[in-house]
Every structure is written in structure tokens, then in C-alpha cells.
MIGU-127943 format. One record per residue (C-alpha): residue number from 0; x, y, z. Coordinates in Angstrom, 3 decimals, always signed. Example, Ala and Ser with C-alpha at 12.3 -4.5 7.8 and 13.67 -1.06 7.14 Angstrom:
0,+12.300,-4.500,+7.800 $
1,+13.670,-1.060,+7.140 $
END
This chain:
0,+145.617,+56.761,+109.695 $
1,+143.700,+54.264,+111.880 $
2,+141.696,+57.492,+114.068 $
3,+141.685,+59.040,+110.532 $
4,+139.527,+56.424,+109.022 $
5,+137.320,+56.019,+111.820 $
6,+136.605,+59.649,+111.539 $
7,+135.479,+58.939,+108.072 $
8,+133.500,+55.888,+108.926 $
9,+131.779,+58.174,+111.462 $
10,+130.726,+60.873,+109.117 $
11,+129.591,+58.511,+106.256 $
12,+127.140,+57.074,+109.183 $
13,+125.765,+60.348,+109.899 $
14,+125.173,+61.083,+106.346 $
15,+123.001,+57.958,+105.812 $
16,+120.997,+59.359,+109.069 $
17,+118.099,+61.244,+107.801 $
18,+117.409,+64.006,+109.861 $
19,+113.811,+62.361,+111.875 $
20,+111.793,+66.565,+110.825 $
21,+112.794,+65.619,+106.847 $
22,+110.291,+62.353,+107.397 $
23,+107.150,+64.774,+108.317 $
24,+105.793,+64.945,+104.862 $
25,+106.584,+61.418,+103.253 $
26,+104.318,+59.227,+105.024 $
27,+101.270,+62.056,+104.129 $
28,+102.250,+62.051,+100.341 $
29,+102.280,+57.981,+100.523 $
30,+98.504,+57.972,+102.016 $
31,+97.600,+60.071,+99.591 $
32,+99.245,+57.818,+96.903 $
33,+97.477,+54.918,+98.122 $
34,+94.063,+56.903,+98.507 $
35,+94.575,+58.177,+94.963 $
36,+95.097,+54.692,+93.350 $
37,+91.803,+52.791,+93.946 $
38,+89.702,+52.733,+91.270 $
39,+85.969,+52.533,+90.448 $
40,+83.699,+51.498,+87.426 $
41,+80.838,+53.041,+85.355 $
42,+77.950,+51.716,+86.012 $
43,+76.364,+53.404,+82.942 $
44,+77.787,+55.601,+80.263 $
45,+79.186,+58.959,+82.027 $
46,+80.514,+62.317,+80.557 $
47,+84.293,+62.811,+81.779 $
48,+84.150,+66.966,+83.025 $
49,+86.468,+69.727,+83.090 $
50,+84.937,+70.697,+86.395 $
51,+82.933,+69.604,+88.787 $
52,+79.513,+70.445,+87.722 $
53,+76.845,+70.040,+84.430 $
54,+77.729,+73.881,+82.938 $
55,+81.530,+71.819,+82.633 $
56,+82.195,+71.121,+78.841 $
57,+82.189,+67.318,+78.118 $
58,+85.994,+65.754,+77.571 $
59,+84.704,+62.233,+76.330 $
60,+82.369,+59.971,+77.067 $
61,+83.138,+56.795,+79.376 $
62,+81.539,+53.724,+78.150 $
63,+79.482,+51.399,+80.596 $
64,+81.793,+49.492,+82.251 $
65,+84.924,+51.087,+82.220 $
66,+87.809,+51.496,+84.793 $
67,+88.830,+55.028,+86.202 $
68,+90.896,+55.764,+89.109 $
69,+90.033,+57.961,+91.217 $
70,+92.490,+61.041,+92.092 $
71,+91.318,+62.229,+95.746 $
72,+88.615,+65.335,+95.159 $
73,+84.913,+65.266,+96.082 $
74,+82.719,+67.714,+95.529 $
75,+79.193,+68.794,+94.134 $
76,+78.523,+65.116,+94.115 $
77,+81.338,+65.137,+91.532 $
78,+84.937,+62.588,+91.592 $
79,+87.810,+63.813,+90.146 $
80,+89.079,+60.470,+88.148 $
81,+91.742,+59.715,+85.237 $
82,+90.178,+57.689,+82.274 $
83,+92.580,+56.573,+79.555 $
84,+95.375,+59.364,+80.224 $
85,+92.752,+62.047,+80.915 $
86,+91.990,+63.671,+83.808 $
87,+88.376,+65.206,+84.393 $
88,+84.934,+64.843,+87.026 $
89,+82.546,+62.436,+86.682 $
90,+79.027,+62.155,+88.349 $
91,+79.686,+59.967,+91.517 $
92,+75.892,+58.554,+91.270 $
93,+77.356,+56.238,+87.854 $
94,+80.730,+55.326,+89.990 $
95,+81.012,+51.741,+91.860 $
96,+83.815,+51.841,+93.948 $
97,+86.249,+48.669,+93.129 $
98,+87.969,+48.283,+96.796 $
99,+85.590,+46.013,+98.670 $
100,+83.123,+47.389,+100.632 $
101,+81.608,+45.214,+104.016 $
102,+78.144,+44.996,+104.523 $
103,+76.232,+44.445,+107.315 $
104,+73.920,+42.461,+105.691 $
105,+74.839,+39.074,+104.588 $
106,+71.291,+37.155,+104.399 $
107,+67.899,+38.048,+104.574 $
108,+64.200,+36.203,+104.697 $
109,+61.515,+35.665,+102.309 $
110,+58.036,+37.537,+103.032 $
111,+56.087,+36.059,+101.334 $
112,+56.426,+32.734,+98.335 $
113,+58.814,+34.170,+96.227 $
114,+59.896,+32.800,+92.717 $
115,+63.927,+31.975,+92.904 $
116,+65.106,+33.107,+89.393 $
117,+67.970,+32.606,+86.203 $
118,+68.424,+36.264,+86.057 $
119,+67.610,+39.629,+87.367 $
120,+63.986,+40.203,+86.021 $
121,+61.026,+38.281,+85.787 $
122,+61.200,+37.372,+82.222 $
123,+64.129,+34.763,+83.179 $
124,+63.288,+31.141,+84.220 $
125,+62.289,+30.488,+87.369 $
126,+65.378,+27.812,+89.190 $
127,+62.637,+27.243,+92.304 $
128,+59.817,+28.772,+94.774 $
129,+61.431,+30.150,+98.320 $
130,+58.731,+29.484,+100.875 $
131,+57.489,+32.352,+103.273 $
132,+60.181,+32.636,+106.101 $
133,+62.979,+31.431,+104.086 $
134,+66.407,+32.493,+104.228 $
135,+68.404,+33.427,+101.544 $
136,+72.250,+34.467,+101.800 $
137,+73.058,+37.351,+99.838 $
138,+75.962,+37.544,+97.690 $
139,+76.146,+40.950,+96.883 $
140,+75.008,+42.115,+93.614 $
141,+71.971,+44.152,+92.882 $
142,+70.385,+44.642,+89.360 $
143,+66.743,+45.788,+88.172 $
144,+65.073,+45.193,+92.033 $
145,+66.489,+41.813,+92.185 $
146,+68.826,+40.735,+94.558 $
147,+71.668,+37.905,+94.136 $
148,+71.089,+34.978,+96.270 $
149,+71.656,+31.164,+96.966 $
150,+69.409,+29.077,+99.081 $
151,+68.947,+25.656,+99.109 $
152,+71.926,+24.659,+96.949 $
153,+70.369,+27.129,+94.330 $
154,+72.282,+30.291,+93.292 $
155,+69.886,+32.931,+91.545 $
156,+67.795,+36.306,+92.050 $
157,+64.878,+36.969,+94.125 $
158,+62.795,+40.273,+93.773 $
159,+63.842,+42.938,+96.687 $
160,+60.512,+43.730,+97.088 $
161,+59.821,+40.676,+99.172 $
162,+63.193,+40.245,+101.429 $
163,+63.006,+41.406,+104.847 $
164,+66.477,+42.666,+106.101 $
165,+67.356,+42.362,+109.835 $
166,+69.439,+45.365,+109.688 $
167,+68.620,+47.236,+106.402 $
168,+71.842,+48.869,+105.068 $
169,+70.991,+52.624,+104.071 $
170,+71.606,+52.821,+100.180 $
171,+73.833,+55.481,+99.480 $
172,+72.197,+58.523,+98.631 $
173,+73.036,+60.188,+95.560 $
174,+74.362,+63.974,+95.902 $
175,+71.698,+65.607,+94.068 $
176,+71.773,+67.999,+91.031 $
177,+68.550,+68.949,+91.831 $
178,+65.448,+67.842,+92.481 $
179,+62.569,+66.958,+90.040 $
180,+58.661,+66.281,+90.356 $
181,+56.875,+64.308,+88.072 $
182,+53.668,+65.984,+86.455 $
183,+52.057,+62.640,+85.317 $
184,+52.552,+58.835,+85.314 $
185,+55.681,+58.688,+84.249 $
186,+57.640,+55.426,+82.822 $
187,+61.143,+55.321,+84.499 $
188,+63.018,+53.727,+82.190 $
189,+66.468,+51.676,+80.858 $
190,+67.637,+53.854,+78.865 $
191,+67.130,+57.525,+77.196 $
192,+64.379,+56.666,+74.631 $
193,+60.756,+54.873,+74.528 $
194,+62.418,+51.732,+73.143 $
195,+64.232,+50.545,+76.540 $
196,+62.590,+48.663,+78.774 $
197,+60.426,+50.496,+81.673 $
198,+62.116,+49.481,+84.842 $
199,+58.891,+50.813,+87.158 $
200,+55.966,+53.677,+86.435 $
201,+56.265,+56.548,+88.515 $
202,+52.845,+58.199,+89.548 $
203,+52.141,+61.982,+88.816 $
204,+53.306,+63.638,+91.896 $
205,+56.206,+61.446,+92.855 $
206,+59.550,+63.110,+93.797 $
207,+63.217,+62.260,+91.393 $
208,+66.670,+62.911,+91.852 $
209,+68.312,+64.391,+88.754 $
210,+71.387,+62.082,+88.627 $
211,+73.686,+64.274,+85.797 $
212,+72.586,+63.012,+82.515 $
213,+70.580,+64.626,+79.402 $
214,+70.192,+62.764,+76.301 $
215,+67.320,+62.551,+73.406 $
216,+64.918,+64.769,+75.466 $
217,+65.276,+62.121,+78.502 $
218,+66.809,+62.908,+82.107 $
219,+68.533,+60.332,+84.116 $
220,+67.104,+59.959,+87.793 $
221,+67.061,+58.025,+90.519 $
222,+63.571,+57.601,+91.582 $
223,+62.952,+55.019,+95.441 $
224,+66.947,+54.191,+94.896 $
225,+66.226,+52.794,+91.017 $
226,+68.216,+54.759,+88.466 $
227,+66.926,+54.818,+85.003 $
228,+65.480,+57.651,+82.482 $
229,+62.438,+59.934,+82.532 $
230,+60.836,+62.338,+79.552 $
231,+62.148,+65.240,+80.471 $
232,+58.539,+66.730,+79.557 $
233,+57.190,+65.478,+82.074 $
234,+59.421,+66.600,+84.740 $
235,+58.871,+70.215,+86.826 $
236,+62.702,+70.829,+88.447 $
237,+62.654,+72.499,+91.278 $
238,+63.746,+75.977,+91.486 $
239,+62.225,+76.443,+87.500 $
240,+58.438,+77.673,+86.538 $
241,+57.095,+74.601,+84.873 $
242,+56.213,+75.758,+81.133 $
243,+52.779,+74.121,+79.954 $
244,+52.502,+71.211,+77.956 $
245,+50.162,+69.765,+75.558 $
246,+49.537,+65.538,+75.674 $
247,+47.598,+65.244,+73.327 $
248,+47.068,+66.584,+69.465 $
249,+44.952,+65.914,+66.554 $
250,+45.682,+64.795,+63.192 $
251,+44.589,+67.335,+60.797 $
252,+44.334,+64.754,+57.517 $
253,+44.952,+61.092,+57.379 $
254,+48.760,+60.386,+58.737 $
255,+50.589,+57.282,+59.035 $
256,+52.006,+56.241,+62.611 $
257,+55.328,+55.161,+61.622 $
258,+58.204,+53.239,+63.654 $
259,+60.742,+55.904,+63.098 $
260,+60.697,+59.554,+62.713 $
261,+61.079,+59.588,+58.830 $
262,+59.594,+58.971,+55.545 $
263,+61.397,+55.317,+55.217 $
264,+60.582,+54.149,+58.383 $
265,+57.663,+51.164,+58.535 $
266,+53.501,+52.474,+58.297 $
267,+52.580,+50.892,+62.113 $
268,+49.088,+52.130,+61.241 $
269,+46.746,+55.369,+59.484 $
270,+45.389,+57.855,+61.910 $
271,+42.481,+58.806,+60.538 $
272,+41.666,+62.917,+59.931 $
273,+40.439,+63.914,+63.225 $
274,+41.997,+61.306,+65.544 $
275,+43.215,+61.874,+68.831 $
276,+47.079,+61.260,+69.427 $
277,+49.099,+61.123,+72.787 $
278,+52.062,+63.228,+72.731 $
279,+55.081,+60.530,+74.242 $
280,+57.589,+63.061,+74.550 $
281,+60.146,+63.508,+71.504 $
282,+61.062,+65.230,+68.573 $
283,+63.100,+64.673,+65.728 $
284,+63.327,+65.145,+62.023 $
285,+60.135,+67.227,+62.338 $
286,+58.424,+64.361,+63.477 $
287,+56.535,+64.053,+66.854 $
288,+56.822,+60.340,+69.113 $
289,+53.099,+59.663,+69.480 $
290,+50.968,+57.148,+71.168 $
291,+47.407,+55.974,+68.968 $
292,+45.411,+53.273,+70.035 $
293,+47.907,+51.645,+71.890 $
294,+50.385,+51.666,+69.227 $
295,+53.454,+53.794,+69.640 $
296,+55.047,+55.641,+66.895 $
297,+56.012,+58.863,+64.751 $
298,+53.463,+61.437,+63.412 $
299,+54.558,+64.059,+61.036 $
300,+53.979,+67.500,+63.122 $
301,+53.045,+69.370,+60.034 $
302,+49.900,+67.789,+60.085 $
303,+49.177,+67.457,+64.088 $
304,+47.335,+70.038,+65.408 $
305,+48.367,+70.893,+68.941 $
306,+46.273,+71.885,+71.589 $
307,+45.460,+71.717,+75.080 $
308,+45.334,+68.243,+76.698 $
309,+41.703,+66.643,+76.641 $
310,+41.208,+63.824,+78.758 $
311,+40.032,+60.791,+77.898 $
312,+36.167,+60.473,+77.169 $
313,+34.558,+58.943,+80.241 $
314,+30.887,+57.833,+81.362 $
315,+28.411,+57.502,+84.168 $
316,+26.324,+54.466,+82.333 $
317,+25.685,+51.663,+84.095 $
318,+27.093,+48.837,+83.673 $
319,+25.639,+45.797,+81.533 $
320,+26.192,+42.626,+79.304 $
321,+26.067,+44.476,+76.447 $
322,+28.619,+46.578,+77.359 $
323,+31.468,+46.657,+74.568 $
324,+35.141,+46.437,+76.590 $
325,+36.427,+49.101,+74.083 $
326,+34.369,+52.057,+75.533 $
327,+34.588,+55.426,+77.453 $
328,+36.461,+54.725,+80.956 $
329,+34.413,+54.806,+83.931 $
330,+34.937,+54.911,+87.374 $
331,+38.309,+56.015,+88.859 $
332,+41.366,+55.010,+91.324 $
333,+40.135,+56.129,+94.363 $
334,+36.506,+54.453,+93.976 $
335,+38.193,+51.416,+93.268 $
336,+40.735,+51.482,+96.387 $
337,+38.104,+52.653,+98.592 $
338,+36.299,+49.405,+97.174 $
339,+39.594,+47.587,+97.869 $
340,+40.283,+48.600,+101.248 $
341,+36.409,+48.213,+102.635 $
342,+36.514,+44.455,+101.306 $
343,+39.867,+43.559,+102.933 $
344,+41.933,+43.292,+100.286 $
345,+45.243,+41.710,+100.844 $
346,+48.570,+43.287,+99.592 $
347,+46.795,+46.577,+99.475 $
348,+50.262,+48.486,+97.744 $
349,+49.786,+45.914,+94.956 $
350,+46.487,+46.566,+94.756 $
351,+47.248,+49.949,+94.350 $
352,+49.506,+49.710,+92.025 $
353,+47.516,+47.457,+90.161 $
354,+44.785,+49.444,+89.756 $
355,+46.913,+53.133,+88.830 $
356,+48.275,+50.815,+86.474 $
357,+45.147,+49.673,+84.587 $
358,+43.662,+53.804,+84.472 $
359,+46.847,+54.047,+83.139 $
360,+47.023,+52.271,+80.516 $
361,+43.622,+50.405,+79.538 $
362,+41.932,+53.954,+77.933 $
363,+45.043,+54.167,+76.017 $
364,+44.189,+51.176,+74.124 $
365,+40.894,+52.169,+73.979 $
366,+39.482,+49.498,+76.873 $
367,+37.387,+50.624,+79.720 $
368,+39.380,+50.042,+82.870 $
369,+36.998,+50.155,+85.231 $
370,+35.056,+46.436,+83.415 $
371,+39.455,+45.567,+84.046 $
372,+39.138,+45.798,+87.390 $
373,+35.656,+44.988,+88.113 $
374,+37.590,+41.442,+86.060 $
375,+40.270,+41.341,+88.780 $
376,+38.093,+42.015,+91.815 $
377,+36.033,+38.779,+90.942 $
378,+38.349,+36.396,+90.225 $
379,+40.128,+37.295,+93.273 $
380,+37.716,+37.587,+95.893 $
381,+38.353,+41.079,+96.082 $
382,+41.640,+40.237,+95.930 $
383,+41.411,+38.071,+98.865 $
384,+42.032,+35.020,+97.612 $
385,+45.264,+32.975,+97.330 $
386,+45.694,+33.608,+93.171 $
387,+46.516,+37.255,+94.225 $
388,+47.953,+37.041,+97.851 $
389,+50.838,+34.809,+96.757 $
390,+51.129,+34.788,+93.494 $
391,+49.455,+38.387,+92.183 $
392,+47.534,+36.384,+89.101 $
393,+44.779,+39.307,+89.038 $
394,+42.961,+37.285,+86.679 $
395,+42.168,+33.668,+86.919 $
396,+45.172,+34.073,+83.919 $
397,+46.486,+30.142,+83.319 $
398,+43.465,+28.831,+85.639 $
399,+41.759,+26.156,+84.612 $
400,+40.782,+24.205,+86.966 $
401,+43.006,+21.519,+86.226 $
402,+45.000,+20.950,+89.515 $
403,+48.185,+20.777,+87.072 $
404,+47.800,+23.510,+84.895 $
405,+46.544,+25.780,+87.842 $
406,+50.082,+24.983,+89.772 $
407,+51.526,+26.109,+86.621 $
408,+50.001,+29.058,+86.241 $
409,+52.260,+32.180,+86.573 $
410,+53.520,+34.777,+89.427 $
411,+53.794,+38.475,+88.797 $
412,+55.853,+40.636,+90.297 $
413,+54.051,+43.098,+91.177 $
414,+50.435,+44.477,+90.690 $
415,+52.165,+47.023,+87.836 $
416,+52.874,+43.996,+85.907 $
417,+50.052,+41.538,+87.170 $
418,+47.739,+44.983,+85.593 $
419,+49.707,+44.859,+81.947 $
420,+49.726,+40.572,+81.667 $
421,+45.289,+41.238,+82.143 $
422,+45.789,+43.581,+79.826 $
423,+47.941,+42.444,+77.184 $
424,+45.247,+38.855,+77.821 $
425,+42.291,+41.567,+77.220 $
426,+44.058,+42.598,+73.932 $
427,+44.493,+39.085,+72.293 $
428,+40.627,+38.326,+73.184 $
429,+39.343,+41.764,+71.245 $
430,+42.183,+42.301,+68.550 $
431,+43.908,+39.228,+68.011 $
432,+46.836,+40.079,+65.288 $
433,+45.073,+42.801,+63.437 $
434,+46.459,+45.100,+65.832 $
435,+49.734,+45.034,+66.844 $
436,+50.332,+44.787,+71.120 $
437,+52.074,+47.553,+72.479 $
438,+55.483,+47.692,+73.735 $
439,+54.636,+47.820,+77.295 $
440,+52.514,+44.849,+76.722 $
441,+55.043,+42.288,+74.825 $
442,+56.203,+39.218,+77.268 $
443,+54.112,+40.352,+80.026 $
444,+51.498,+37.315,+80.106 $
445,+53.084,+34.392,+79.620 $
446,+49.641,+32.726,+78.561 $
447,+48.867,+35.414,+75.788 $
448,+49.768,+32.477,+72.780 $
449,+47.146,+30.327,+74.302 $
450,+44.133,+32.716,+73.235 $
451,+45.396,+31.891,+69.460 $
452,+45.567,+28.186,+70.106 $
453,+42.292,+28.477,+71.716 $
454,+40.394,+30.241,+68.558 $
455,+39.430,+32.841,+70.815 $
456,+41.752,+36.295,+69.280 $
457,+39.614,+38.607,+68.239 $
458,+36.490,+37.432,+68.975 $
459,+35.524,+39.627,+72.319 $
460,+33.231,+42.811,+71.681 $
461,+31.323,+42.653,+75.519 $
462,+31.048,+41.459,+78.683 $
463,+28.636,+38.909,+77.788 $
464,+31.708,+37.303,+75.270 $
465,+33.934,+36.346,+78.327 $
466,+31.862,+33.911,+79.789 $
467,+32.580,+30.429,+77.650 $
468,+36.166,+31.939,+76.174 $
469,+37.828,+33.789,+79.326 $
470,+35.567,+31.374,+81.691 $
471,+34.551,+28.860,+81.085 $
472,+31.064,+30.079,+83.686 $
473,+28.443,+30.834,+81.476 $
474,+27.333,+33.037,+84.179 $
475,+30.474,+34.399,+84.163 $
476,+29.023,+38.312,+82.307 $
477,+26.576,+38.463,+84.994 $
478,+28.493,+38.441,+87.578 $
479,+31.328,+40.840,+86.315 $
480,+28.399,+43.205,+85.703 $
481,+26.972,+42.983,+89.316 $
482,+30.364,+42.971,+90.784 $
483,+31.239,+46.586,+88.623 $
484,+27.899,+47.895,+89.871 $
485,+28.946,+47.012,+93.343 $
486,+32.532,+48.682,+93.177 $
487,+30.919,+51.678,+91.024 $
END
């Protein structure tokens, strides 16, 4: 009984044994477990895919913000994820991975005086000014071309633009659908319509990544590592014969601009029979989303007529006092760079982007950009001076001369938005409120309410106004007149 039992105890131990080859394909099924269950979130609203590719059909759509895990395939720049019980591919661009990520970064320094902000965007408060040389920690978020900081005790964002990294980490690049060129300025923006906010403007030319998305005749990109939205009309992809496109129609009776494409939206204004329109982009309801005057709106198609794209009307004259600010646009970009560069100017890539900026938009309102400009490159000292090396003010804009009010006196971003706050300025001084500012323009200048207070809006026709009301020189018209002669 005794060798009996022991024989039993002996086989009962061998059966717990498990035989060492019947291990070889746990541990691989346990990595893949834990490789399957990290998980990642949407950074904007994504389609969830059948397959891994855009000609997939469309299973739902994953809100900004939401959690997926991800299920272990890769491919075409797709993930394979599981979103609410359902399992599908998902544009890896829109994916931030949850597990933690180390970077090699962890501060970085100031280039220049840089404003220390609330919030990712210049439009929030400014906490304090970071000197030149500065160095900021980073703590790891990165939103609208603002980086997440502290310095000083402070915690806030500081544009990108301006941060000098000892060893720049690589952004990821996104696995591209294809490949995109833009076939005019283009607004990259927030979203897929003109009413979100324009992140950057992309100049004709420049090369996007389509990043997955379609939606209301607007492509999502990524465009210098931003993502955002362009028209999709004005975007040749690669490996596709660009079809021709109009920018421009006429209106063939009197037609109201109105703030939605249909009969109840709100009359923004009455294009006259005859006037010239810019085509924005969309369609809907039989309605066309126009540009006139510098308002943006909705035209009724029926009574556009279509043709090719005219330019705007431009002019050789001279320039003089007497010279009305709404006018023909003169000059162009590269005289006023070559200008630029000859005179020294600092910060030339603002300068540049300044200056696209005002040909941009300034003959869109109706202004001629090239009086803008000849503006900027005065009160500057062709843009020499310390109003547009550290703080990008391109026009004497909160300058008064009082040592308080002119430490006050605001910082742009960049010359893009230093060229809309002049402009937006420009279009207080010569409208006032009986035309309404553009889109692009609204919040840009944060001394635009002062022209009101000063009895000033709408009281500019010419040159020769500005002196006494935009300065307070009353040789102030002469000398933006010889100063646009010399750049012209």
C-alpha cells in the first residue's frame, strides 16, 4: 500500500509538469495581448473603416476625443482599432497614442522676446514677456503652434515659432494618402468650412499632405506639420489632371450677399448688377459661398455669371496725396521684398509673410496694398526698427508716443497677422460700421475700438487723411508718398 501510494504521488507530480515544447506559444500570444491593449485617442473626428484605405465604406464616425484600442495591424497609414464594440481602421494621422511616449526634448530657449500666454493662440492674455535667451521647460502638449511651458514660476504657452530646440525631435510624419499642391493662397483652416478659424495661409505653390478626410467640399491636410482643412478647389492632387476653375463671377442683376445659402438667411449686403464676386469655394442649396468687398457670403448661382478668373484691376500711376486708399493695387510682392531685402530688413520671413499677406487680402477689400506697405515700411524703418524686430507692430498700431501707452502697445505673432491687425486698423479709418469687417479681420488689432473713441471711423478717403488721425505728423502723407515712390 505504502510503494502503492507513492507510485500515485509520483504520477500526479508528473501530470502537473507541463511538458517545457507546450510553453512555445503562450508567452507570444501574451505579448501580443499586451501590444493589443494600449489604446489611443482622436485627436479630431475620424471615420471607423472596414479596411484599410478611403474606397473602405464608413462604419461610424468617432467623435473628437474618444478612446479606441488599438488591435495590432498597420498598414496604408491605417490602425486597426475597436471603438465601442466595433472593430474597423482608422487614419493613424488623427490617433495619439495613450502609453507615454519619452522625448528627448524637455526645455528649450527663447529667440527672440516672446509673449508667455493663458492659452494656445494669441487672442488669450498674455501671463508675462520671456526675454531673448530664456529657457522654458516644456511640458509636453502642443496645440495651434504653441507650445506648453513654465518659466519663471509661470505655467502657459509660448509660440513655436520662436523656441530654439537643442535637439529638435522629428515630428512624426504622417503616412500619406497622397500628395496635394495648392493652386493659390490658400487658408488652412480649423475646421471643414469658411466659418472656422484660419490656423495659417498657405501660398499658391506650397506642397499638403492629404491626411484621410472629405467633408463640405474641404480636405483635411497637414501642411509644415499643422493639420487643419483646405478648399478642396483649390487643391491639384498629384497623380490627377487639375480641371480649371473659375474665381471669380459676375452678378447678372442686383443679388443680395447673404450669411447662409438660403432665402431666410440674413441680407450681409446688395451686389449691384455687374459686380465682381470671388468664388470661396462651396456650394449648396444652389447657392454659391462668395467673397464681395470684403464681406463673405452666399450668392444665388442663378444669377452669377461664371467666367474665367480676371484679376484684380491694377495701375502704374504714381503715387500722390490725393491718392484714395480704396483704389486699383499697385506694385507687387517681389518689388516690395526686393525693397525689403536691399534696406536690411530684419526678420525677413516675417516680412515676407507680411507682405504676401497684405496682396492677399487688401484688393479684396478694395484697398491698394501697395500705399499698406509703403505704411509699414515707414513706420518701421524699413522694418528695421525695434516696433517690428521684437514685437512685429508693422504699423506704429497703439504708438503714441506716450512712454506708457507705447509699452502697451501689442505683439503679433507673426507678419500674417501683424498684415491683417494694419488692415483690419485701415478698415475702421475708411468704413467705420457701415461696412461690416471681415471674418479674417475680427480680433486681429486689439486697438481697432480706439478709432471709434477717437471720431476717426470712416473718415479716411487718401493719403493726405492719415496725417493728424493715424499720425499725429502732419507731414505724415508726404512722406508715405515719397517712401511708396521709393519702394515702387
Amino acid at each position: 500500500m505504502r510503494t502503492f501510494g507513492r507510485r500515485i504521488l509520483l504520477l500526479l507530480i508528473l501530470a502537473s509538469i507541463v511538458v517545457p515544447g507546450s510553453l512555445i506559444g503562450t508567452p507570444s500570444r501574451i505579448v501580443a495581448q499586451a501590444e493589443t491593449t494600449n489604446t489611443a485617442t482622436t485627436t479630431d473626428r475620424l471615420n471607423l473603416r472596414t479596411g484599410p484605405a478611403l474606397s473602405y465604406a464608413v462604419i461610424t464616425v468617432i467623435p473628437l476625443g474618444a478612446s479606441v484600442t488599438l488591435t495590432g495591424q498597420d498598414t496604408n497609414g491605417f490602425r486597426s482599432v475597436s471603438y465601442n464594440g466595433r472593430e474597423g481602421w482608422v487614419f493613424a494621422t488623427y490617433l495619439s497614442i495613450d502609453r507615454p511616449t519619452p522625448s528627448p526634448n524637455t526645455t528649450a530657449t527663447t529667440t527672440d522676446r516672446l509673449n508667455l500666454r493663458s492659452g494656445p493662440g494669441t487672442s488669450f492674455g498674455v501671463l508675462t514677456v520671456l526675454p531673448a535667451g530664456a529657457i522654458v521647460t516644456l511640458t509636453g502638449q502642443t496645440q495651434n503652434g504653441f507650445r506648453s511651458v513654465t518659466w519663471g514660476g509661470f505655467t502657459g504657452w509660448v509660440s513655436s515659432t520662436y523656441l530654439a530646440f537643442d535637439t529638435p525631435p522629428p515630428p512624426p510624419e504622417p503616412v500619406p494618402d497622397a500628395n496635394a499642391t495648392t493652386t493659390g493662397t490658400l487658408n488652412l483652416r480649423s475646421g471643414p468650412g469658411t466659418s472656422f478659424g484660419v490656423l495659417t495661409v498657405m501660398p499658391a505653390g506650397s506642397r499638403v499632405v492629404l491626411t484621410g478626410q472629405q467633408s463640405n467640399g474641404f480636405r483635411s491636410v497637414s501642411y509644415n506639420g499643422q493639420n487643419g482643412w483646405a478648399a478642396e478647389t483649390y487643391l491639384a492632387i498629384d497623380g490627377t489632371v487639375p480641371v480649371p476653375t473659375n474665381t471669380s463671377a459676375t452678378a447678372t442683376e442686383r443679388l443680395n450677399l447673404r450669411s447662409g445659402p438660403d432665402t431666410s438667411s440674413s441680407v450681409l449686403a446688395v451686389i449691384p448688377a455687374g459686380g465682381v464676386v470671388t468664388l470661396t469655394g462651396q456650394q449648396s442649396n444652389g447657392f454659391r459661398s462668395v467673397s464681395y468687398n470684403g464681406v463673405m457670403g452666399w450668392a444665388f448661382e442663378a444669377y452669377l455669371s461664371i467666367g474665367p478668373a480676371t484679376p484684380p484691376p491694377t495701375s502704374t500711376a504714381p503715387f500722390a496725396v490725393t491718392n484714395t486708399i480704396v483704389g486699383p493695387a499697385r506694385g507687387s510682392v517681389a518689388t516690395a521684398m526686393a525693397f525689403a531685402r536691399s534696406t536690411g530688413a530684419l526678420r525677413i520671413n516675417e516680412v515676407e509673410r507680411y507682405v504676401v499677406e497684405i496682396y492677399r487680402l487688401a484688393p479684396d477689400i478694395g484697398f491698394d496694398p501697395a500705399i499698406l506697405v509703403a505704411q509699414s515700411a515707414h513706420e518701421t524703418g524699413n522694418w528695421r526698427s525695434s516696433w517690428w524686430s521684437q514685437r512685429l507692430n508693422p504699423a506704429g498700431l497703439g504708438v503714441t508716443g506716450d512712454p506708457t501707452q507705447n509699452a502697451a502697445s501689442p505683439t503679433f505673432a507673426s507678419g500674417t497677422m501683424a498684415a491683417r491687425a494694419q488692415i483690419a486698423h485701415m478698415h475702421a479709418e475708411v468704413f467705420g460700421s457701415s461696412r461690416p469687417l471681415p471674418a479674417v479681420l475680427q480680433g486681429v488689432d486689439p486697438t481697432y475700438q480706439r478709432v471709434f473713441e477717437a471720431g476717426w471711423a470712416g473718415t479716411i478717403r487718401t493719403i493726405a487723411d492719415l496725417a493728424g488721425t493715424w499720425a499725429a505728423d502732419p507731414d505724415y502723407d508726404t512722406k508715405l508718398v515719397r517712401k511708396a515712390n521709393e519702394i515702387y
